[in-house]
N, C-alpha and C positions, 0 to 999 in steps of 0.2 A: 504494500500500500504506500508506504515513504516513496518508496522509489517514481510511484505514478506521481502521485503530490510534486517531487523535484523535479521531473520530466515536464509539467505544466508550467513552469517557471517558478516553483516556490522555492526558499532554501531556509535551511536548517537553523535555526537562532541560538534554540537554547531549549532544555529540558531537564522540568520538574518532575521527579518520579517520575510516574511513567506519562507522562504529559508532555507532547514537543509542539514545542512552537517553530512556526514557519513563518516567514515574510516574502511577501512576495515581488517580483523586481523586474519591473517593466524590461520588455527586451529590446525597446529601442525607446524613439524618442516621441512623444505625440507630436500629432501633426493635426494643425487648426486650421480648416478653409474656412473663409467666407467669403461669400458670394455678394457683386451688387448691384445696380444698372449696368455697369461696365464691363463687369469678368468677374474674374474669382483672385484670391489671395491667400496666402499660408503661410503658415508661420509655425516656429518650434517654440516655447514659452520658457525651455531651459538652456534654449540659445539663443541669447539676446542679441539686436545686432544682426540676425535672418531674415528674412523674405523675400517673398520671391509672388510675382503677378500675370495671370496670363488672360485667355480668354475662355477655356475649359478648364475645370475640373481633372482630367488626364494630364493637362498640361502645365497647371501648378504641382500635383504632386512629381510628377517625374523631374521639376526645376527644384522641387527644395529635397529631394533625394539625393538631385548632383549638388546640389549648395551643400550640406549636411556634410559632409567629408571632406569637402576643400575648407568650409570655416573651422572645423576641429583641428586637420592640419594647419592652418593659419593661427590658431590660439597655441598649439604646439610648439611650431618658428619662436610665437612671440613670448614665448613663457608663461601664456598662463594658463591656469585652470579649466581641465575640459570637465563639463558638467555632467555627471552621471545621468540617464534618463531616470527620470525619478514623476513626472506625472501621466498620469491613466486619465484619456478622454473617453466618455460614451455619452450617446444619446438619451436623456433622460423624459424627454416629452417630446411624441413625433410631433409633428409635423399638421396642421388639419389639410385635408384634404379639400382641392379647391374646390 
């Protein structure tokens, strides 16, 4: 059973008798579109400093996928601090239907 649990992305913290806690740890980084008259936008919220603008949805994610990896190598170069992915987005209220 641990082993499914760490397989899903959880890891091991700490255990109280026979009690183990797990945390769980995003396996990249979220990624926030929004949409507005004009096109779409996305952004990373734990990499400040990102964005990227298109006119699809396809098109903004595949732009801040290649940005993603050039700004980390760029904080790398400059010595600083690459930020762990550390937030989880989901949809919490769809959408009403037109």
């Amino acid at each position: 059973m641990i082993k499914l649990i760490e397989a899903d992305g959880w890891r091991f913290v700490r255990q109280n008798g026979s009690r183990h806690q797990f945390r769980h740890q995003p396996s990249g980084y979220a990624l926030i579109i929004e949409g507005s008259e004009t096109g779409y936008s996305a952004y990373t919220p734990e990499l400040p400093g990102i964005g990227v603008a298109g006119d699809r949805i396809e098109e903004v994610e595949r732009l801040i996928r290649e940005a993603i990896p050039l700004h980390i190598e760029s904080l790398r170069i400059h010595g600083e601090p690459v930020p762990p992915p550390s937030t989880v987005a989901t949809t919490v209220v769809p959408a009403p239907a037109a």
